[in-house]
Every structure is written in structure tokens, then in C-alpha cells.
VOMI-402913 format. One record per atom (N, C-alpha, C, O): atom name; residue number from 1; x, y, z. Coordinates in steps of 0.05 Angstrom, whole numbers, plus 32768, in hexadecimal, padded with zeros to 4 digits. Example, Ala and Ser with C-alpha at 12.3 -4.5 7.8 and 13.67 -1.06 7.14 Angstrom:
% residues 2
('N' 1 (8108 7F8E 809C))
('CA' 1 (80F6 7FA6 809C))
('C' 1 (8108 7FBE 809C))
('O' 1 (811D 7FBE 80A9))
('N' 2 (8101 7FD3 808E))
('CA' 2 (8111 7FEB 808F))
('C' 2 (8102 8001 809D))
('O' 2 (810C 8017 80A1))
END
This chain:
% residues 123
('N' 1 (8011 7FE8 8000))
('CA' 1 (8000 8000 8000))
('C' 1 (8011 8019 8000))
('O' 1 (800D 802E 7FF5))
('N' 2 (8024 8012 800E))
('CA' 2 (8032 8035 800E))
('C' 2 (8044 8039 7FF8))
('O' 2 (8049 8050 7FF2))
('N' 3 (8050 8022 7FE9))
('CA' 3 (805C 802B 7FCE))
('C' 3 (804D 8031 7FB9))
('O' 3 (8058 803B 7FA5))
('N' 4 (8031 802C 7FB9))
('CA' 4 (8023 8027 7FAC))
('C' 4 (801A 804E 7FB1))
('O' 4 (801A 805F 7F9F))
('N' 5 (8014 8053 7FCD))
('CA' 5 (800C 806D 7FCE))
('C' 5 (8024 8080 7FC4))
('O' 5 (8021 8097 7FBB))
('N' 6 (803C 8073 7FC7))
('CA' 6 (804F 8086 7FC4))
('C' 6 (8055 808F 7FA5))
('O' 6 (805D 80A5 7F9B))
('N' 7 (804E 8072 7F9B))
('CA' 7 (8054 8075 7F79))
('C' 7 (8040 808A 7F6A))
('O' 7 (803F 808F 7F52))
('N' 8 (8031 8095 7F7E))
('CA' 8 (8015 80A4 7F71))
('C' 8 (8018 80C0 7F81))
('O' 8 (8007 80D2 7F7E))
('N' 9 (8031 80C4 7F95))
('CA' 9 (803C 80DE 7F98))
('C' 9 (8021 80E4 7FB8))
('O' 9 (8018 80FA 7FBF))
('N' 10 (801A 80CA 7FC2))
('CA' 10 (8004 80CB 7FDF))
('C' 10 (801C 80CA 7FF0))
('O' 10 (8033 80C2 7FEB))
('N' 11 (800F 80D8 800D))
('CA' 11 (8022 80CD 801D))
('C' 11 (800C 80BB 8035))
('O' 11 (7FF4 80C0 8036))
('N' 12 (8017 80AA 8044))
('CA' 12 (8006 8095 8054))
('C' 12 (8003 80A0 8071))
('O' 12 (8018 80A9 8079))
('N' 13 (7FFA 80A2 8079))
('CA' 13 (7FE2 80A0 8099))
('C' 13 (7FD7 808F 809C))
('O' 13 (7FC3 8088 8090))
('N' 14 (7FE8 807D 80B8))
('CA' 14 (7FDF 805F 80C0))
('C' 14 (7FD1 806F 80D9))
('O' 14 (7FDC 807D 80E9))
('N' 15 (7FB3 8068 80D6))
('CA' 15 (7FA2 806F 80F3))
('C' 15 (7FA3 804F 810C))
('O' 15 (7FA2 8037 8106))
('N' 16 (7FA6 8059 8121))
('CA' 16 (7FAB 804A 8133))
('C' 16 (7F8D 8037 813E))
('O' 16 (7F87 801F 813C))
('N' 17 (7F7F 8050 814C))
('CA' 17 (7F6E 804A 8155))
('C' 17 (7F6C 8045 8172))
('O' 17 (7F5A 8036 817A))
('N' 18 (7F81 8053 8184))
('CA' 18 (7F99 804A 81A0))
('C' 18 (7F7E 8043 81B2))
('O' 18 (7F7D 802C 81BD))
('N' 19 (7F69 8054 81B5))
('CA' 19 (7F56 8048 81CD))
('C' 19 (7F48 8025 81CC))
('O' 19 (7F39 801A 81DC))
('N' 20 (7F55 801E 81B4))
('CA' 20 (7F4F 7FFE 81B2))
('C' 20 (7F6C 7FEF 81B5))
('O' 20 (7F6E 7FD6 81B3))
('N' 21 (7F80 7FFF 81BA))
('CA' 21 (7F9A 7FF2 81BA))
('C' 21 (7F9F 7FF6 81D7))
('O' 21 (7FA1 800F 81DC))
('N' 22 (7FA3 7FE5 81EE))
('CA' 22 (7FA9 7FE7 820A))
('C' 22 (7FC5 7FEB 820D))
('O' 22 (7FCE 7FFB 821D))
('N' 23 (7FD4 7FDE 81FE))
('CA' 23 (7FF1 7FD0 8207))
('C' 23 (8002 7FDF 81F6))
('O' 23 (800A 7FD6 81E1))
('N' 24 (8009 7FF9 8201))
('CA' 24 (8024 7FFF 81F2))
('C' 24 (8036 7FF2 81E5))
('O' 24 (803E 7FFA 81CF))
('N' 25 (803C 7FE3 81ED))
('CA' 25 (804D 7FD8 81D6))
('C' 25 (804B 7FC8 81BF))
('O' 25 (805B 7FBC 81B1))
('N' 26 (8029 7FCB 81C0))
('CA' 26 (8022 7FC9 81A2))
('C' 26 (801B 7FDE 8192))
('O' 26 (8019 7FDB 8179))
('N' 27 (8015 7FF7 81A0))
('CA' 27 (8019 800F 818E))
('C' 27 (8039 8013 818B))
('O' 27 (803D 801F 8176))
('N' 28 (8056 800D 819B))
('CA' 28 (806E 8014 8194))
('C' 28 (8070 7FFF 8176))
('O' 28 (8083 8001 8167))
('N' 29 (8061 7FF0 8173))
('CA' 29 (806A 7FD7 8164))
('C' 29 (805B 7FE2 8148))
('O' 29 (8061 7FE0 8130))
('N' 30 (804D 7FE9 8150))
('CA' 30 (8036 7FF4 8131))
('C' 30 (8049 8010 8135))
('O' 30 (805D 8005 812B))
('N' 31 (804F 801F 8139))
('CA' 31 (8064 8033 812E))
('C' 31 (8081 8032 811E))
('O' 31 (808A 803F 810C))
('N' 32 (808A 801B 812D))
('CA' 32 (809E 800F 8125))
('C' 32 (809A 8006 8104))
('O' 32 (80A5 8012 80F2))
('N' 33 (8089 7FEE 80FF))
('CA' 33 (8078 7FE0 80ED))
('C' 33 (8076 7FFF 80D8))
('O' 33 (8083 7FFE 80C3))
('N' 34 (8069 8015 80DB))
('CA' 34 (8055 8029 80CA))
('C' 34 (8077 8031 80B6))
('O' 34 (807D 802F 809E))
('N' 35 (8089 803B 80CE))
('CA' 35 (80A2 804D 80BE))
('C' 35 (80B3 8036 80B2))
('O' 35 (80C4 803A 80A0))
('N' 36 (80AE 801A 80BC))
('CA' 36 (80C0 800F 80A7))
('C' 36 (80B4 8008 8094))
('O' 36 (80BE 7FFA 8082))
('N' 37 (809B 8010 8093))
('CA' 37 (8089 8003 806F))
('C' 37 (8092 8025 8063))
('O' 37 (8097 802B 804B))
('N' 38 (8092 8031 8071))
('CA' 38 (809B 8053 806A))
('C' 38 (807C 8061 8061))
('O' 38 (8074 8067 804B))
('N' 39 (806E 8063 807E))
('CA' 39 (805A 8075 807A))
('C' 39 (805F 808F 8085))
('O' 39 (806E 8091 8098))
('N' 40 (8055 80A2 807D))
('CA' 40 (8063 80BF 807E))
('C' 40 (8056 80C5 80A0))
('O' 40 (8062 80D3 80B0))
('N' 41 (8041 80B9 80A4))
('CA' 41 (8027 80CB 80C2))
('C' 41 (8024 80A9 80D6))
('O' 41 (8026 8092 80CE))
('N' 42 (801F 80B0 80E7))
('CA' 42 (800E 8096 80FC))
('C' 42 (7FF7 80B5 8109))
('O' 42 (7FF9 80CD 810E))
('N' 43 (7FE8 80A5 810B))
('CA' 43 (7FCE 80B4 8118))
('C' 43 (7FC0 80A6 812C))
('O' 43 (7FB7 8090 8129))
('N' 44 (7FBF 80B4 8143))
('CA' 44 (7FB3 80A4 8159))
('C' 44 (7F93 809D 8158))
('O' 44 (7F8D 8090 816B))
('N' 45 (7F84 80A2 814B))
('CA' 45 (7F6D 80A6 8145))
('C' 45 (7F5F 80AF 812E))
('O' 45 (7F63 80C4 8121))
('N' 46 (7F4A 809C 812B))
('CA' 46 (7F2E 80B0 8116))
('C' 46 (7F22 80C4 8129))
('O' 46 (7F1B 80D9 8120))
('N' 47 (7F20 80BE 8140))
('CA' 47 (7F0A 80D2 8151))
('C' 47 (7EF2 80C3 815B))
('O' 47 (7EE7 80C6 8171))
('N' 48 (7EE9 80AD 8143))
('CA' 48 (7ECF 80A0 8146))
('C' 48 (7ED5 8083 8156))
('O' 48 (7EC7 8070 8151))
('N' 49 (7EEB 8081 8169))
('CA' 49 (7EEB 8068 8171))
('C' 49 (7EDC 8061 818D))
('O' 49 (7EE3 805B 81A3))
('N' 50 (7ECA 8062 8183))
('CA' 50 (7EB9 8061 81A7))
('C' 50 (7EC2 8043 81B4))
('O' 50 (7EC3 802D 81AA))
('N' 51 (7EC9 804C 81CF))
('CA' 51 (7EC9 8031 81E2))
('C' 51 (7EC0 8034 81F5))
('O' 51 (7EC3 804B 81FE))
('N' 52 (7EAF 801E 8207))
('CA' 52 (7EA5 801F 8219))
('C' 52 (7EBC 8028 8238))
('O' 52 (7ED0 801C 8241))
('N' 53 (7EB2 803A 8240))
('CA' 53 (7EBC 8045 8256))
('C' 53 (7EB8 8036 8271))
('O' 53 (7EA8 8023 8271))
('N' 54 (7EC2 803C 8282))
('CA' 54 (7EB7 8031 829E))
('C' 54 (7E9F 803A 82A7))
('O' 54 (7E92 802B 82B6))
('N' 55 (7E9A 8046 82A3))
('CA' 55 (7E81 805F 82A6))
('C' 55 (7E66 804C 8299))
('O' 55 (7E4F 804B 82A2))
('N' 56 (7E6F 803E 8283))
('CA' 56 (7E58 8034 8275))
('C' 56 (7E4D 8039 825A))
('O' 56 (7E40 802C 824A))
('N' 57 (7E5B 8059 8258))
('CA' 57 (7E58 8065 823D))
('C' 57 (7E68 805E 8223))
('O' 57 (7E76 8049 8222))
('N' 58 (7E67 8069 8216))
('CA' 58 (7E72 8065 8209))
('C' 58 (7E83 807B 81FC))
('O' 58 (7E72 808D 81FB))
('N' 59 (7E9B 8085 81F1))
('CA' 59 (7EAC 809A 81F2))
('C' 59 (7EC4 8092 81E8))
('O' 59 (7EC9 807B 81EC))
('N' 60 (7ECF 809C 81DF))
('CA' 60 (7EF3 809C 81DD))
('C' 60 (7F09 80B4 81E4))
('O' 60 (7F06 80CC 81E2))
('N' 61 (7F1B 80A9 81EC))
('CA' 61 (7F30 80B7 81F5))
('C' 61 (7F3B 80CE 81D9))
('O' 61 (7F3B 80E7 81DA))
('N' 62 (7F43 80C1 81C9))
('CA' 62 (7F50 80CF 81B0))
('C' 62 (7F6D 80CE 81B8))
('O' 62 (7F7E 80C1 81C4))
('N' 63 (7F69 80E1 81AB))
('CA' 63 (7F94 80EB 81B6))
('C' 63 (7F98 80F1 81D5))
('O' 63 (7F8F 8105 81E1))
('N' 64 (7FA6 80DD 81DF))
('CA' 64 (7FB5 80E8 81F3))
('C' 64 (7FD0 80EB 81F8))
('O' 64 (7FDF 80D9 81F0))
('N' 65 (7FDA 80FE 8204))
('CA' 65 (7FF3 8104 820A))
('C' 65 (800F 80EF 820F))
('O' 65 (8026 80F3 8207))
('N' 66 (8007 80D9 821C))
('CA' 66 (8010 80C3 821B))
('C' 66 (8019 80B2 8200))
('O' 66 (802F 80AC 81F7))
('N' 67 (7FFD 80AE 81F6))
('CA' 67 (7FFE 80A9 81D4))
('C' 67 (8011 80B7 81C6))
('O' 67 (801F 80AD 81B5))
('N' 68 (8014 80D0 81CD))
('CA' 68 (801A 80DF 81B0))
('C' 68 (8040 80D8 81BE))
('O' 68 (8052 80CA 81B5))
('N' 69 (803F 80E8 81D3))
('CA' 69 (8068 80DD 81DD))
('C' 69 (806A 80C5 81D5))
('O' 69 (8076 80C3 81C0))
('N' 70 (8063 80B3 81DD))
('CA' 70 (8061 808F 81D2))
('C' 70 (806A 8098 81B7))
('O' 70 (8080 809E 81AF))
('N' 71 (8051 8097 81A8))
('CA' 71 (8057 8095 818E))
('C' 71 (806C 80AE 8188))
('O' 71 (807E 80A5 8196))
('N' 72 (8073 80BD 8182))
('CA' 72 (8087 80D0 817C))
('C' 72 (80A4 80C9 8188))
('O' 72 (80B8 80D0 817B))
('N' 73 (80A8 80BF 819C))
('CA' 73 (80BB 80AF 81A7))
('C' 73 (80C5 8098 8196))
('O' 73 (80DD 8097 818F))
('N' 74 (80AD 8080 818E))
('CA' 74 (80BC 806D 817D))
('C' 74 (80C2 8073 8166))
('O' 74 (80D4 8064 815D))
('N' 75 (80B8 8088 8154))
('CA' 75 (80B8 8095 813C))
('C' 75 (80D4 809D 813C))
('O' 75 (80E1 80A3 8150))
('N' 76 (80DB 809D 8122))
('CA' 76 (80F2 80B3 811B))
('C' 76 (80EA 80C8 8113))
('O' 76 (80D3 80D0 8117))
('N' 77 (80FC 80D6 8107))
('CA' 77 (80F2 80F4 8102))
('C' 77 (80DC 80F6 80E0))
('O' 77 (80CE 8108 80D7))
('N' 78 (80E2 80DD 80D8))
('CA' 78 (80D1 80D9 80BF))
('C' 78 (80BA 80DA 80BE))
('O' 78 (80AE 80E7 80AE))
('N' 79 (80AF 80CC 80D0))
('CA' 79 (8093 80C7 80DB))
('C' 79 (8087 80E0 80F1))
('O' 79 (8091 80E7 8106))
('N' 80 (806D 80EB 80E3))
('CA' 80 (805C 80FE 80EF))
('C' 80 (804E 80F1 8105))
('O' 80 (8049 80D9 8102))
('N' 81 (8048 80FB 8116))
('CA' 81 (8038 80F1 8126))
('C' 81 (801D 810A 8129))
('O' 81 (8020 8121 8131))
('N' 82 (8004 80FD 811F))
('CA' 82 (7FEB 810B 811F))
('C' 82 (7FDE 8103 8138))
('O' 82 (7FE1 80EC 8140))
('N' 83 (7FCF 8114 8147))
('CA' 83 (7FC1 8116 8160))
('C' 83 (7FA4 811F 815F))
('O' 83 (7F9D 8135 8166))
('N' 84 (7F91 8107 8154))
('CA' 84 (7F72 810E 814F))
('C' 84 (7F63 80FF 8165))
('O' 84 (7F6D 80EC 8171))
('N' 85 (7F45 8109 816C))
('CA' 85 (7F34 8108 817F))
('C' 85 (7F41 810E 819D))
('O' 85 (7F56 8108 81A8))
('N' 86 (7F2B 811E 81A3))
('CA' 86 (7F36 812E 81C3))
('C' 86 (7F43 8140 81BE))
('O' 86 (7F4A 8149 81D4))
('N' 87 (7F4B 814E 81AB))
('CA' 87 (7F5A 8167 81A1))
('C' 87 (7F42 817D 81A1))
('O' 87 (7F34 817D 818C))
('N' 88 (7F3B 8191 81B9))
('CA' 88 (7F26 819B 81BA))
('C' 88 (7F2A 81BF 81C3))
('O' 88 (7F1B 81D0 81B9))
('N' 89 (7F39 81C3 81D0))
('CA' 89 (7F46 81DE 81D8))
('C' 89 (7F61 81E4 81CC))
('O' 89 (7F6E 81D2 81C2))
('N' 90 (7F69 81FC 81CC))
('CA' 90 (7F7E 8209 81C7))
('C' 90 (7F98 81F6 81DC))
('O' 90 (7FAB 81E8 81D5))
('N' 91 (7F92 81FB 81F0))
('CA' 91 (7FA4 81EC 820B))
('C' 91 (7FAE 81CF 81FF))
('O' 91 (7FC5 81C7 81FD))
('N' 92 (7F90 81BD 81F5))
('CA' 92 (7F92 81A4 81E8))
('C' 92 (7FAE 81A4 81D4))
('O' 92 (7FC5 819C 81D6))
('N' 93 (7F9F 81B3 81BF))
('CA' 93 (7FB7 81B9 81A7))
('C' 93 (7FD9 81B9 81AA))
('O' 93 (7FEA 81AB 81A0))
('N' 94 (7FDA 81D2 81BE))
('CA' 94 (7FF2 81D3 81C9))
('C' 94 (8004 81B6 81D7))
('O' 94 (801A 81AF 81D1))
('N' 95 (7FED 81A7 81EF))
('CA' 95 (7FFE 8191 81F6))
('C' 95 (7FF9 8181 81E5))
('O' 95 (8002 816C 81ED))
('N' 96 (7FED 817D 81CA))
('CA' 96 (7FF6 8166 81BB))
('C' 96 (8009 816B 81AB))
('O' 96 (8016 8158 81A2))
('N' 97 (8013 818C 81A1))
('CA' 97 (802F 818F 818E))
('C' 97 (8044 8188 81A5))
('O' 97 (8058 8179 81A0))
('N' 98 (803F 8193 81BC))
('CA' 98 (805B 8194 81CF))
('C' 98 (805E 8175 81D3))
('O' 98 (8074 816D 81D8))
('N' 99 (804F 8167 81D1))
('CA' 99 (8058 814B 81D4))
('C' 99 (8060 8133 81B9))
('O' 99 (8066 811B 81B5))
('N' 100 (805C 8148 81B0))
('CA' 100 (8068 8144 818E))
('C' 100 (8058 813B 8177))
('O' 100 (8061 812C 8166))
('N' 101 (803A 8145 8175))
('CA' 101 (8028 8145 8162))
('C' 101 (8033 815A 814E))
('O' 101 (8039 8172 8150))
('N' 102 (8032 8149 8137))
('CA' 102 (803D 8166 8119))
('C' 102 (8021 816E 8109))
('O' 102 (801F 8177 80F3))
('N' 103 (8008 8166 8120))
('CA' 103 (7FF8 8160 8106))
('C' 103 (7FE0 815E 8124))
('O' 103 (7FE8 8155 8139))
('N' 104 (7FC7 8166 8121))
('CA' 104 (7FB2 815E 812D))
('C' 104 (7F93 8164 811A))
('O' 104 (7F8D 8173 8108))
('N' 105 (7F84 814E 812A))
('CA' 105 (7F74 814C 8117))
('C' 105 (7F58 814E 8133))
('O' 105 (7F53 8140 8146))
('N' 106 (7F4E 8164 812A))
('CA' 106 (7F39 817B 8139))
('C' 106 (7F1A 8176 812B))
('O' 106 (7F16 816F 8114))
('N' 107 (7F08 817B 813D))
('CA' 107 (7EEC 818A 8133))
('C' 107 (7EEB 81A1 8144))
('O' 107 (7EE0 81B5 8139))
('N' 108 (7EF2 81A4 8159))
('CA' 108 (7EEF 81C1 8161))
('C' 108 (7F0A 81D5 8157))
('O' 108 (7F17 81E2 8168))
('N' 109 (7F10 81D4 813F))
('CA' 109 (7F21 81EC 8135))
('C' 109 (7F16 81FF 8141))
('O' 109 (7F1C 8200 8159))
('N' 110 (7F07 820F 8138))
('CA' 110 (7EFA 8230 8142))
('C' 110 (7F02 8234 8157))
('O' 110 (7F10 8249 8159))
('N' 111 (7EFC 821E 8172))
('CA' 111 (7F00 8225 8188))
('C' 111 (7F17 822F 8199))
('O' 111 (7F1A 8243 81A8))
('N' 112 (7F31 820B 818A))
('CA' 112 (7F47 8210 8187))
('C' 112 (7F54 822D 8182))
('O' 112 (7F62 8239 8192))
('N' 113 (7F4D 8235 816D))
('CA' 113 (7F61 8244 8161))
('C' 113 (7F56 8268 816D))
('O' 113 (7F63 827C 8169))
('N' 114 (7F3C 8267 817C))
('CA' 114 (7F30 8284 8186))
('C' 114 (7F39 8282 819F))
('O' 114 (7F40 8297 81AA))
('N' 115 (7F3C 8268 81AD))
('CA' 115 (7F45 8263 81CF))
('C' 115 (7F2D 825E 81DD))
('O' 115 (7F2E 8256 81F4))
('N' 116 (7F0F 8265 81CD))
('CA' 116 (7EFD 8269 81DC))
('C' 116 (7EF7 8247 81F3))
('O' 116 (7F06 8234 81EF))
('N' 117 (7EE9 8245 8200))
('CA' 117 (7EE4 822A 820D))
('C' 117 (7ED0 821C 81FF))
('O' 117 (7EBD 8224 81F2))
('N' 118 (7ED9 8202 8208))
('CA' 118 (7EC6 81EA 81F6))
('C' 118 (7EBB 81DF 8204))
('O' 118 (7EC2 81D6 821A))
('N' 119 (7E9F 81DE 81F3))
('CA' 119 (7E87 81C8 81FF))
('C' 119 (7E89 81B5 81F6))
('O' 119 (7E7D 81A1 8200))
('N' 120 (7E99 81B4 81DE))
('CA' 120 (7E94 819D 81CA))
('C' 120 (7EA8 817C 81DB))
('O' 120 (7EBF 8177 81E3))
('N' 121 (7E8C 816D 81D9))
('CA' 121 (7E8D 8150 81E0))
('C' 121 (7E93 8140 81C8))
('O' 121 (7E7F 8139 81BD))
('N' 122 (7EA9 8139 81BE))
('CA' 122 (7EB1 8126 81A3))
('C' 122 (7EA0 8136 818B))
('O' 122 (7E95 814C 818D))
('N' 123 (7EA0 812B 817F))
('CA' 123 (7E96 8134 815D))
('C' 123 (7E76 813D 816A))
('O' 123 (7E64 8146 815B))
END
């Protein structure tokens, strides 16, 4: 798939999906895996990965801070690391670049980028 994207001038984004992945070291292993097939992005999320919570609900985490050092950690400098779902305030934004997101993937832009505060609950 990725020579195939590459021969057509695409670049690849392997989405993870981390709130269904418990065990770090199978997201270090799927990072590892993404840059040696030579995909340009790993993305911690669609946004839409609902899992049942303790609570009973249902919800997902998205990007968390943990995720994104993890992954940016096993990465070399080739590999982007994108930071989608739970990316909801300006504050958000900030600790997902400082932890080494090159890339986040938002529905509350507006909010983000005015500072104003968010109501917004996932998509």
C-alpha cells in the first residue's frame, strides 16, 4: 500500500485507534511496523472510536498526552505524529504539539484558535 501510495506522489496515515489498544507495546510495535513500511503520519485516532467506559457510557479518550510522547518517542524524525479526538481547547492544542504532535485533527477549530471555552462533547 505505501509504494503503491507513493508511486502516485500520496503520502500514508496509519490511524491507530489507541482507546482499543491497552498495551503499549503494541502501539510502540505498530509505530515501529508504520516507518519501516515508510509511512509519512501515525494518527492516534478517527475521533469516532467509542468504548465503553467504566461509567457505562460510552466515549473515547482520543489523543492523549501519553499516546502522543509514546508514539513520538518510538518514531524517528520521519514519521509525523497526528493527535485526533479530545483535541478541544486552545490549552489542548498546545499540550499535544509540546508533546510532539506535528499535526492535530480537531472539530472544535473555532474554539481552539479564538481561546474561547468548550462545551463541545466529541463530534
Amino acid at each position: 500500500v505505501v509504494d503503491v501510495a507513493h508511486e502516485h506522489g500520496a503520502l500514508v496515515k496509519v490511524i491507530f485507534e489507541n482507546d482499543y489498544i491497552t498495551d503499549d507495546q503494541i502501539k510502540v510495535k505498530l509505530c515501529q511496523l508504520c516507518e519501516k513500511a515508510g509511512a509519512e503520519y501515525v494518527k492516534t485516532s478517527t475521533g469516532f472510536g467509542f468504548v465503553k467506559q467504566p461509567s457505562g457510557d460510552y466515549n473515547y479518550a482520543g489523543a492523549t498526552l501519553a499516546d502522543i510522547q509514546l508514539m513520538r518517542a518510538t518514531c524517528s524524525d520521519k514519521v509525523q505524529v497526528k493527535a485526533a479526538g479530545g483535541v478541544r481547547t486552545y490549552e489542548d492544542a498546545v499540550r499535544m504539539r509540546d508533546a510532539g504532535a506535528a499535526r492535530l485533527g480537531a472539530s472544535a477549530t473555532e474554539t481552539i484558535v479564538t481561546g474561547e471555552a468548550s462545551s463541545q462533547e466529541g463530534y
